[in-house]
mmCIF file as Biopython writes it, N, C-alpha, C and O atoms, coordinates in Angstrom:
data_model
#
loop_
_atom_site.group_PDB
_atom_site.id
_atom_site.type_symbol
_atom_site.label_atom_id
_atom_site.label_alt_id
_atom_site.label_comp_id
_atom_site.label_asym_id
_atom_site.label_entity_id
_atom_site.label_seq_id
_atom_site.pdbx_PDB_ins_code
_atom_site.Cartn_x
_atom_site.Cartn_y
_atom_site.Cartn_z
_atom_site.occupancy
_atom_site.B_iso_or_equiv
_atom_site.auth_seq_id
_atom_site.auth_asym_id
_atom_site.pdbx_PDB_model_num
ATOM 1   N N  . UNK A ? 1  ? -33.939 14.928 32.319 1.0 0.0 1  A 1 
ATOM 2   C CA . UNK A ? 1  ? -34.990 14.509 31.389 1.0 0.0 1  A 1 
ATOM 3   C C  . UNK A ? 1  ? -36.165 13.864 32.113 1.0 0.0 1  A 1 
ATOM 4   O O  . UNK A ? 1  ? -37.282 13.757 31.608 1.0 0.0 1  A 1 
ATOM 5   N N  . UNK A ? 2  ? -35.789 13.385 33.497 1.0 0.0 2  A 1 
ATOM 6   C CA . UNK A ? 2  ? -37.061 13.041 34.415 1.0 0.0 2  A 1 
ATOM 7   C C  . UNK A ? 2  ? -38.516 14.042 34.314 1.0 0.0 2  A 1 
ATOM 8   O O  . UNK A ? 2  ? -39.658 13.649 34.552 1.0 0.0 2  A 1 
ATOM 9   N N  . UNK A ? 3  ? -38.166 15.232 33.954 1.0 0.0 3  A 1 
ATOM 10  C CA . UNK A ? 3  ? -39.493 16.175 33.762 1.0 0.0 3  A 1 
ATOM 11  C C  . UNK A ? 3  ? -40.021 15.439 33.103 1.0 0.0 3  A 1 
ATOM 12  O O  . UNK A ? 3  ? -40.864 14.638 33.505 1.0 0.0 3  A 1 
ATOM 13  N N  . UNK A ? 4  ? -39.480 15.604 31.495 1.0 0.0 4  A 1 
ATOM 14  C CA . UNK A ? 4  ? -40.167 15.283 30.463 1.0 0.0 4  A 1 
ATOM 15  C C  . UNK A ? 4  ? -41.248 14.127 30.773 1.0 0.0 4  A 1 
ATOM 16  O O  . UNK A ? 4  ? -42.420 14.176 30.400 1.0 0.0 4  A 1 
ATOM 17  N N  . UNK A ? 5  ? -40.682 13.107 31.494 1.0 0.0 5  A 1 
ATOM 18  C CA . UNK A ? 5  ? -41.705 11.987 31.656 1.0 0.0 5  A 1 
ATOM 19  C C  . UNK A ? 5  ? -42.477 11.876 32.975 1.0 0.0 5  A 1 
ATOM 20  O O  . UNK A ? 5  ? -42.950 10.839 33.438 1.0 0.0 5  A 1 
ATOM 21  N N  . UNK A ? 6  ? -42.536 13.225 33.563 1.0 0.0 6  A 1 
ATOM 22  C CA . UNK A ? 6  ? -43.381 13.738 34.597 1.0 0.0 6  A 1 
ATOM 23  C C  . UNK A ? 6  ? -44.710 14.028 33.897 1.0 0.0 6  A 1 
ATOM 24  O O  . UNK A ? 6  ? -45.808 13.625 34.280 1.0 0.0 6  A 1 
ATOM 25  N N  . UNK A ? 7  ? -44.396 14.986 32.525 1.0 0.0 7  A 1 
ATOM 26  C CA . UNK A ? 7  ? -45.444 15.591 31.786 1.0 0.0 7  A 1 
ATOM 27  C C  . UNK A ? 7  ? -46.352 14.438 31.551 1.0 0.0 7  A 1 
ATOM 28  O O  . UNK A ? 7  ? -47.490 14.766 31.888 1.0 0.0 7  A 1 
ATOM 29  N N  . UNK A ? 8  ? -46.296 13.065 31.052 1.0 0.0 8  A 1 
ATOM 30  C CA . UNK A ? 8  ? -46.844 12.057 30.732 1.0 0.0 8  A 1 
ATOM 31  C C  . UNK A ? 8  ? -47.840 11.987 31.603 1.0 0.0 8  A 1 
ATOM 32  O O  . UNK A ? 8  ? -48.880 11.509 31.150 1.0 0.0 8  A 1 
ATOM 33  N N  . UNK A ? 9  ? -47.845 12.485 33.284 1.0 0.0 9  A 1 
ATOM 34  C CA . UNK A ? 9  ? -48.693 12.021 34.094 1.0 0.0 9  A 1 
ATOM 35  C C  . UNK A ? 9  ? -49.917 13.481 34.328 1.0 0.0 9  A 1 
ATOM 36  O O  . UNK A ? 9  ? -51.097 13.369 34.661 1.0 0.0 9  A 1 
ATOM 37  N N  . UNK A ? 10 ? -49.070 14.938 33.993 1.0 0.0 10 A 1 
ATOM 38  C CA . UNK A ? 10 ? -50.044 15.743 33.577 1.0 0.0 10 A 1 
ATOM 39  C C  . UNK A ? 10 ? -51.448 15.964 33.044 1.0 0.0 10 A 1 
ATOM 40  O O  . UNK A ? 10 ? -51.783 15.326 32.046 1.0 0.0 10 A 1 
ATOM 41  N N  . UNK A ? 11 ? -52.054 16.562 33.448 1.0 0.0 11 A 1 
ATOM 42  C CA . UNK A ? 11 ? -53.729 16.715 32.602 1.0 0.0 11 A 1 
ATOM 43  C C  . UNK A ? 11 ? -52.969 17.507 31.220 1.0 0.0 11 A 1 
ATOM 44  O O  . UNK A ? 11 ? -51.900 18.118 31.219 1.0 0.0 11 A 1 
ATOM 45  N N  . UNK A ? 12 ? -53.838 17.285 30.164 1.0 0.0 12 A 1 
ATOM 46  C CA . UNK A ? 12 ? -53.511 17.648 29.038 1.0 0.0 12 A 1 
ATOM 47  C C  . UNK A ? 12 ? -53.128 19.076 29.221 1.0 0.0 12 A 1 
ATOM 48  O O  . UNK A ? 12 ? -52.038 19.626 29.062 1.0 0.0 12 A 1 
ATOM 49  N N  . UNK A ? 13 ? -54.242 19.527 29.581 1.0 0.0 13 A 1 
ATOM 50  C CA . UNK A ? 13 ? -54.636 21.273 29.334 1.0 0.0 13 A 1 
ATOM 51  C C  . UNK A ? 13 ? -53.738 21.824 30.172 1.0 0.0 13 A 1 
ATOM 52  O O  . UNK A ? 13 ? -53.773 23.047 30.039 1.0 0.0 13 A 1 
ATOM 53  N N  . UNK A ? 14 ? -52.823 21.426 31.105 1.0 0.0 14 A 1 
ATOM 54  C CA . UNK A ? 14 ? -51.533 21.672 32.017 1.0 0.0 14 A 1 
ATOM 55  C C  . UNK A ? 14 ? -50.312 21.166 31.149 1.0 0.0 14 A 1 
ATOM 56  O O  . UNK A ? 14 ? -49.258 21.565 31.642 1.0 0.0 14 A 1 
ATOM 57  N N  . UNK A ? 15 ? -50.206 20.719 30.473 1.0 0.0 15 A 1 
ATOM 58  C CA . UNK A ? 15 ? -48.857 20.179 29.691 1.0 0.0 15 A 1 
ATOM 59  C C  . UNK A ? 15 ? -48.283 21.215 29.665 1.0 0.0 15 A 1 
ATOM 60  O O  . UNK A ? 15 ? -47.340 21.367 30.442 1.0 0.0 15 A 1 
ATOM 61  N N  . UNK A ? 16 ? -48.682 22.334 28.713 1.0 0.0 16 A 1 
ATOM 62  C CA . UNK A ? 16 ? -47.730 23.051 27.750 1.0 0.0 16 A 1 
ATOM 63  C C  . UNK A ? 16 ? -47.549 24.245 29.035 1.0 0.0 16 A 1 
ATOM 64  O O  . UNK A ? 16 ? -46.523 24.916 28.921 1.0 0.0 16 A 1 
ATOM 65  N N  . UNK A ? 17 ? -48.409 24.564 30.201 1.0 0.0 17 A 1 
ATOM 66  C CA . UNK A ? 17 ? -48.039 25.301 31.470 1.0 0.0 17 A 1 
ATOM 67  C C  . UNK A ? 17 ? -47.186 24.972 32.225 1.0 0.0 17 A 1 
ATOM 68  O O  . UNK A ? 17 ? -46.518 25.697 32.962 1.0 0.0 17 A 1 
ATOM 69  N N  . UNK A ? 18 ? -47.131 23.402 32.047 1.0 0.0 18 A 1 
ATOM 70  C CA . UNK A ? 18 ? -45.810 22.773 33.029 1.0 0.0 18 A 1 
ATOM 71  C C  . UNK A ? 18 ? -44.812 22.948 32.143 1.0 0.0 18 A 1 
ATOM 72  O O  . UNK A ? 18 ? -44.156 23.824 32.705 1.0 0.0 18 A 1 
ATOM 73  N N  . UNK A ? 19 ? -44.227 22.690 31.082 1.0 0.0 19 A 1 
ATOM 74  C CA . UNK A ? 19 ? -43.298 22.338 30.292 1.0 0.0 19 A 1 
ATOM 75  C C  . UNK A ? 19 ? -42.535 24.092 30.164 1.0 0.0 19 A 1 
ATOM 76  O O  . UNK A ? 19 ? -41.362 24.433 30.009 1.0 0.0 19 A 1 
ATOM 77  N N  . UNK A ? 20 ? -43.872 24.944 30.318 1.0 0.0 20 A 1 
ATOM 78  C CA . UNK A ? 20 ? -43.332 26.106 29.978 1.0 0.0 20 A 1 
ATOM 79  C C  . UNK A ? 20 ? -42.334 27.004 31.531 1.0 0.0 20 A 1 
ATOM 80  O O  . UNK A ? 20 ? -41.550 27.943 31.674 1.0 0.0 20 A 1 
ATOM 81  N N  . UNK A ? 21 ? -43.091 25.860 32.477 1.0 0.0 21 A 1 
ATOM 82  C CA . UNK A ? 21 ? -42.216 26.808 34.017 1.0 0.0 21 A 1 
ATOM 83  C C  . UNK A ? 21 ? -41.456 25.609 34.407 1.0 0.0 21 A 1 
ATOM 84  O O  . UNK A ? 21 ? -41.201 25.421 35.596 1.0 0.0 21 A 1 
ATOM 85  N N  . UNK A ? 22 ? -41.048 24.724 33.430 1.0 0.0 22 A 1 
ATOM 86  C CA . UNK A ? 22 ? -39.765 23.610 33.458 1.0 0.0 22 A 1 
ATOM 87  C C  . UNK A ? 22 ? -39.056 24.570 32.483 1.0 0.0 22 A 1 
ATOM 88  O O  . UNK A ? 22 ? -38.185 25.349 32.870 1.0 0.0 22 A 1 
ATOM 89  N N  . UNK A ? 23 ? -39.434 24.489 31.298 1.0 0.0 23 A 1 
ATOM 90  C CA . UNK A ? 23 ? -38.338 25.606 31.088 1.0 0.0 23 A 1 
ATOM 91  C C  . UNK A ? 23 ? -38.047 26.712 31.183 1.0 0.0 23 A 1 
ATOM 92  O O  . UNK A ? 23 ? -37.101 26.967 30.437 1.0 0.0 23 A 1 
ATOM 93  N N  . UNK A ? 24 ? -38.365 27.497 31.710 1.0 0.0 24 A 1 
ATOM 94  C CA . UNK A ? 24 ? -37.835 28.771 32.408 1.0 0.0 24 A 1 
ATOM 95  C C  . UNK A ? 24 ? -37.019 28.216 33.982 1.0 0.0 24 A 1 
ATOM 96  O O  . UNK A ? 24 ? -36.315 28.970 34.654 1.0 0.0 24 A 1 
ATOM 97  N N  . UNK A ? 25 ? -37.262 26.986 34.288 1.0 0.0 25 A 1 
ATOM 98  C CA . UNK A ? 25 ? -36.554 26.660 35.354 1.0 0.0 25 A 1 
ATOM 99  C C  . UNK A ? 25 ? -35.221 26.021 34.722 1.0 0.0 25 A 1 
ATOM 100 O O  . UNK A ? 25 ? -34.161 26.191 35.325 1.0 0.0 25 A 1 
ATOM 101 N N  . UNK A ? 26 ? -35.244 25.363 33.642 1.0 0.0 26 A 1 
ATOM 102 C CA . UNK A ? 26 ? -33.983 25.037 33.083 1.0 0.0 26 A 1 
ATOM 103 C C  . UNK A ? 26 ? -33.228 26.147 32.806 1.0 0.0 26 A 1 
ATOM 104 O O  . UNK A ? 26 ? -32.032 25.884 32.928 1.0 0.0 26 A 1 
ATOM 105 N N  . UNK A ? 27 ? -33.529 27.769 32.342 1.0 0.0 27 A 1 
ATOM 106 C CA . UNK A ? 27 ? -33.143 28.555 31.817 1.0 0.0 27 A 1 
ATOM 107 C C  . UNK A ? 27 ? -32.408 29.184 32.876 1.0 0.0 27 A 1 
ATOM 108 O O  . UNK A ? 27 ? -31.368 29.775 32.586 1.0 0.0 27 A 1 
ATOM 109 N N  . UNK A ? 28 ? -32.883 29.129 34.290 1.0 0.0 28 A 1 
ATOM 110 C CA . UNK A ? 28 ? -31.908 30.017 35.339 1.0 0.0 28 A 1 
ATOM 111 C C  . UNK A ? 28 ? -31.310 29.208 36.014 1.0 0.0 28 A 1 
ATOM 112 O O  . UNK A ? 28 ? -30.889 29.605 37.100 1.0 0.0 28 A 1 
ATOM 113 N N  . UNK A ? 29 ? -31.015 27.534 35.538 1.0 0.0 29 A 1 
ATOM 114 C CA . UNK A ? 29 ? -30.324 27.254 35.688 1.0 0.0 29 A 1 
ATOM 115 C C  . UNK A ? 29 ? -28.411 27.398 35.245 1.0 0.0 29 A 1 
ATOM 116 O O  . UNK A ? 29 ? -27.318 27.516 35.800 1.0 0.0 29 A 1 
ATOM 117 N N  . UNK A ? 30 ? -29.239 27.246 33.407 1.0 0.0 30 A 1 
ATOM 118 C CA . UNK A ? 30 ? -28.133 27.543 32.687 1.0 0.0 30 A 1 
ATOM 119 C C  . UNK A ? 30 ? -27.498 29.031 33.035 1.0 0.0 30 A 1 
ATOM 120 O O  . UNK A ? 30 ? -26.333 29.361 32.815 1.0 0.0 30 A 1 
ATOM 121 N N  . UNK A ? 31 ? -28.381 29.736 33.542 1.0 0.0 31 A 1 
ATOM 122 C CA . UNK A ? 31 ? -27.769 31.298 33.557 1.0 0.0 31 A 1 
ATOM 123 C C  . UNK A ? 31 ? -26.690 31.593 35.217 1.0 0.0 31 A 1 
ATOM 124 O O  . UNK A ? 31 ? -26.153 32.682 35.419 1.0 0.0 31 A 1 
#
């Protein structure tokens, strides 16, 4: 959950780009 409060320090307009190649990095994890 440390990402999540990585995003906090993000530029706005990068949030939803980071959050989106955090999760696809969570996803090949689970796989």
């Amino acid at each position: 959950m440390k990402n999540l409060a990585a995003l906090a320090f993000v530029p706005e307009q990068d949030v939803i780009r980071t959050f989106t190649e955090i999760k696809g990095s969570a996803n090949e994890i689970l796989d």
